[in-house]
Every structure is written in C-alpha cells, then in structure tokens.
VOBA-959482 format. One line per field, with one value per residue: residue number from 1; chain; y, z, x of N, C-alpha, C in turn. Coordinates in steps of 0.02 Angstrom, whole numbers, plus 50000, padded with zeros to 5 digits. Example, Ala and Ser with C-alpha at 12.3 -4.5 7.8 and 13.67 -1.06 7.14 Angstrom:
! residues 2
n [1/2]
chain [A/A]
n.c2 [49716/49888]
n.c3 [50390/50354]
n.c1 [50660/50642]
ca.c2 [49775/49947]
ca.c3 [50390/50357]
ca.c1 [50615/50684]
c.c2 [49835/50002]
c.c3 [50390/50394]
c.c1 [50660/50645]
This chain:
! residues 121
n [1/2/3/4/5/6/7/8/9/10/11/12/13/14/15/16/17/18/19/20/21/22/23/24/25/26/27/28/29/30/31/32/33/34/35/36/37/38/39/40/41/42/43/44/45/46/47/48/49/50/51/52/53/54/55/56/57/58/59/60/61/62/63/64/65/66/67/68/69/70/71/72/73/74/75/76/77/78/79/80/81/82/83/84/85/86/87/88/89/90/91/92/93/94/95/96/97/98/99/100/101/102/103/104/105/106/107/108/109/110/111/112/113/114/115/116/117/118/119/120/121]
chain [A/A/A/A/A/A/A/A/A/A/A/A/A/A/A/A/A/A/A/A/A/A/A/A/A/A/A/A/A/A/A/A/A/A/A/A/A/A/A/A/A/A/A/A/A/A/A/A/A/A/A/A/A/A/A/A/A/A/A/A/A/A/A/A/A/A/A/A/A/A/A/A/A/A/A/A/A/A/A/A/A/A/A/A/A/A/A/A/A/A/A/A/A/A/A/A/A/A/A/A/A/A/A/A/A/A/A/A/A/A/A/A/A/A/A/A/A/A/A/A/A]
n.c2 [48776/48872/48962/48928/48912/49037/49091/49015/49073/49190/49196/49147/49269/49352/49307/49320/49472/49503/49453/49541/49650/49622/49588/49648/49752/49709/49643/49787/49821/49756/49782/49957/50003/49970/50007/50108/50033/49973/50036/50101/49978/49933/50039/50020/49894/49901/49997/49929/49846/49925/50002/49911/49855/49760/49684/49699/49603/49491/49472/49483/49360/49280/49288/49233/49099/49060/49075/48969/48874/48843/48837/48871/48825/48719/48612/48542/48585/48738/48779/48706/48732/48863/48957/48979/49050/49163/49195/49197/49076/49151/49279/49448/49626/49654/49578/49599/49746/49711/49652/49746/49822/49746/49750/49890/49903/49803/49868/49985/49951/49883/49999/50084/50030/50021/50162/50204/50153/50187/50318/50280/50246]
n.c3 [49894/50014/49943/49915/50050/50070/49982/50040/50176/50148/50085/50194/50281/50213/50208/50341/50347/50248/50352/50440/50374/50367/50500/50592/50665/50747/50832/50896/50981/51087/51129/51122/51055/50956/50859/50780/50712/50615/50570/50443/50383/50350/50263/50151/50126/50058/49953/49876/49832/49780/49688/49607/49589/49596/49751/49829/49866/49791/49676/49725/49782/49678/49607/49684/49692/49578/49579/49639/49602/49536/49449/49477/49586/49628/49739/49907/50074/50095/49987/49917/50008/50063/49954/49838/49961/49957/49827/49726/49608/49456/49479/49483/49393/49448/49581/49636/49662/49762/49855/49913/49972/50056/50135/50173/50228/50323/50426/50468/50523/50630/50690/50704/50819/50909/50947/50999/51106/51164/51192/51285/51382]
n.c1 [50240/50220/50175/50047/50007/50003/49921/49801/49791/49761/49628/49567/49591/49529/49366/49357/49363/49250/49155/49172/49138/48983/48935/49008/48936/48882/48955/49011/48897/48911/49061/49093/49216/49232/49154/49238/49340/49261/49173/49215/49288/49161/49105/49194/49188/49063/49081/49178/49059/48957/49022/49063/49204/49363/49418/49572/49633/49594/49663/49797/49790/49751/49890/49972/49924/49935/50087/50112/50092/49978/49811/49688/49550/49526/49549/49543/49490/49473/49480/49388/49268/49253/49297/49177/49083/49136/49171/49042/48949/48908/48904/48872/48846/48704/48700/48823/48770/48660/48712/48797/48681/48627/48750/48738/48620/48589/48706/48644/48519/48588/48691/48567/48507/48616/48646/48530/48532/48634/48554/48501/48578]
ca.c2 [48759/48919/49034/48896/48915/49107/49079/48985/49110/49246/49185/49160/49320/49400/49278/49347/49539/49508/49416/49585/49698/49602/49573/49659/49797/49678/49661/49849/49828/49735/49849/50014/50031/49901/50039/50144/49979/49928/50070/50124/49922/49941/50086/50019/49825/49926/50034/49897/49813/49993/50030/49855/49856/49705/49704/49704/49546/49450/49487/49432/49281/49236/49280/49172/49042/49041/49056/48891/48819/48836/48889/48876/48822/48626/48566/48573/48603/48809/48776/48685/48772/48952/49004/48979/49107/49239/49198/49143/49083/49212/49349/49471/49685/49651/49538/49656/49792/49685/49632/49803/49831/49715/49781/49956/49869/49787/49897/50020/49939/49897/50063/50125/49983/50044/50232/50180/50099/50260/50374/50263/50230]
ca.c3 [49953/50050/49907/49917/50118/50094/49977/50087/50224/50115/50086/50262/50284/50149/50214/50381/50335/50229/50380/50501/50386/50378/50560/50643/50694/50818/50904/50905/51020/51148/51140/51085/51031/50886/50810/50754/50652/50593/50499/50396/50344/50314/50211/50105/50066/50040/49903/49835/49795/49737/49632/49532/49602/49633/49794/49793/49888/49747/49635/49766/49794/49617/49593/49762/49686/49503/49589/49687/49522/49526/49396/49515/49655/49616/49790/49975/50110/50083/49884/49891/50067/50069/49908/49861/49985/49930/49747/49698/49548/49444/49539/49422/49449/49499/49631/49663/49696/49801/49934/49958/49993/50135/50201/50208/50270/50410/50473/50478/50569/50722/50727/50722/50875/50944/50955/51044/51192/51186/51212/51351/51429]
ca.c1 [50202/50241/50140/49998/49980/49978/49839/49748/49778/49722/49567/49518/49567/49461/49322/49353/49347/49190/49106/49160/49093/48923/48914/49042/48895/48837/49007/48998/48823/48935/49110/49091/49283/49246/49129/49303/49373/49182/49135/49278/49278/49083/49108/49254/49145/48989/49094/49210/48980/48904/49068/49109/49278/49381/49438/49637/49645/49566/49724/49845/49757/49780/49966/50004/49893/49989/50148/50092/50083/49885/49790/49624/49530/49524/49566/49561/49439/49461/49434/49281/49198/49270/49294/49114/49036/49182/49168/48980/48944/48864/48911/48847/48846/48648/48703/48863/48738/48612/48777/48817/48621/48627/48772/48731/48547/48615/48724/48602/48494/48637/48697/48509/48507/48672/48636/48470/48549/48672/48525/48453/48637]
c.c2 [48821/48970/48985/48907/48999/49121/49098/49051/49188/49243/49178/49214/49360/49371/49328/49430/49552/49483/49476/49643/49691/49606/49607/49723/49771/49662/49756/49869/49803/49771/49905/50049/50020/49955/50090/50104/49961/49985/50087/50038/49908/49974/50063/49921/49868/49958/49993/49862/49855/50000/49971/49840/49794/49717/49675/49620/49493/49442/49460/49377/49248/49233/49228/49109/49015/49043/48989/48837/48784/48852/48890/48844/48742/48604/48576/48601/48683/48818/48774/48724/48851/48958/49024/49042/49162/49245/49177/49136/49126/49259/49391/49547/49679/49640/49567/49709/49757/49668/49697/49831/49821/49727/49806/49951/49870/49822/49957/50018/49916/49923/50075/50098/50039/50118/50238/50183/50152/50304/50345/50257/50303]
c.c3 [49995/50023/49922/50001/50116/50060/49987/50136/50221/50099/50146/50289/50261/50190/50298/50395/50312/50306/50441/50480/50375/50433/50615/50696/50747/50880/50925/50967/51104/51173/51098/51031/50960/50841/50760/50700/50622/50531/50452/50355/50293/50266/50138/50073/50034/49972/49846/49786/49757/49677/49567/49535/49611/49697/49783/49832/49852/49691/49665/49770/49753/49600/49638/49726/49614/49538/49630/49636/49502/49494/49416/49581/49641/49676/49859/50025/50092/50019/49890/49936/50044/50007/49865/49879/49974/49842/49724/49644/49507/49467/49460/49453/49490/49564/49682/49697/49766/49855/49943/49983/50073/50176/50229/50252/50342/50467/50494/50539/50637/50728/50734/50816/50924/50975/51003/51120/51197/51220/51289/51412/51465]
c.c1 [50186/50176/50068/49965/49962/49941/49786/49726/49756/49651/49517/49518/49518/49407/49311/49339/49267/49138/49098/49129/49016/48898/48952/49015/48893/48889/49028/48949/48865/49002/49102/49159/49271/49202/49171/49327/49304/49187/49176/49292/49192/49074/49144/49223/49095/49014/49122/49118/48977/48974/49073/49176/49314/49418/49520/49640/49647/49635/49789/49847/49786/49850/49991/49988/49941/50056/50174/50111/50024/49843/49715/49623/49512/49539/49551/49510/49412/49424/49362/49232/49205/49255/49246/49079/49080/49145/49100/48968/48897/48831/48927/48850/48779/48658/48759/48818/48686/48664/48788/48732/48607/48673/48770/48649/48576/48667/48694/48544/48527/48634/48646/48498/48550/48652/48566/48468/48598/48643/48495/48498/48655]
C-alpha cells in the first residue's frame, strides 16, 4: 500500500515538474526569484526531449509500482487521468524531439517577454 501511495505521489510530482517547466516562465513574469529554479528545470526537460533520455523518475515509478505488486497502470483516478499526459501513447523520438521544441519555444518567448518588462522597469 505504502509503495503504491509513493507511486501515486511520484507521478504527480513528475506531472507537476513537467507542468513548471512548460509554464513555469510565466510565474517568472510575476516573481522574478522563480526565474533561478525555472531555468535550470527548463534546461534539464528540454535535454531529457532533445537527448532520448528517460527521465530517472520514470524508473522509480516503476520499481514502487512492482513493489506495490503492480505490473501497470490498470487503476485509479492518477492511472487513467495523469499518466496519460506524462506517458502518451506513441511517444515516439519525433514526438520526443517536438516536446522539447515547445519547451525551448515557450520559454523563449516569456523570457523574451520577461527581459522586456526588465528593460522598461
């Protein structure tokens, strides 16, 4: 039960990391501190896409999940919603390269934002 909740709570983490270095530019636009923890996460999704890497989380996940006595994602609000937009099906390197595209996209265009409102501040 115990390895099954830390899982779970690994996955919303992961879900949560992926979602700060997609977006976490834009809380950057409102505190400036958050641009110190942003980019060094931006850098390190954007590399785990361009490289092919698995990210180490993904490996944890699964040992927690087999030591649950799980041999997948068969159940559970997290199963069926979350794991999904982490894991998509035929997640391919194309599609690997095209997510780190949009990351290094979009954060490009905040900071271009960000640095903007620096020069005008």
């Amino acid at each position: 039960m115990i390895a099954k909740v830390a899982a779970d709570v690994l996955v919303l983490a992961h879900l949560g990391f992926i979602l700060f270095v997609i977006c976490g530019g834009f809380l950057a636009l409102r505190w400036r501190w958050i641009v110190w923890l942003h980019l060094p996460c931006a850098a390190w999704g954007a590399l785990i896409e361009f490289a092919g890497w698995i990210c180490p989380l993904t490996p944890l996940e699964n040992r927690l999940r087999i030591a649950a006595g799980s041999s997948g994602y068969e159940s559970g609000f997290i199963d069926h919603y979350v794991m999904p937009l982490i894991y998509p099906a035929g997640l391919d390197r194309g599609i690997q390269i095209g997510l780190g595209v949009i990351v290094v996209s979009v954060n490009l265009v905040v900071y271009g934002v960000f640095l903007q409102g620096r020069k005008r501040g």
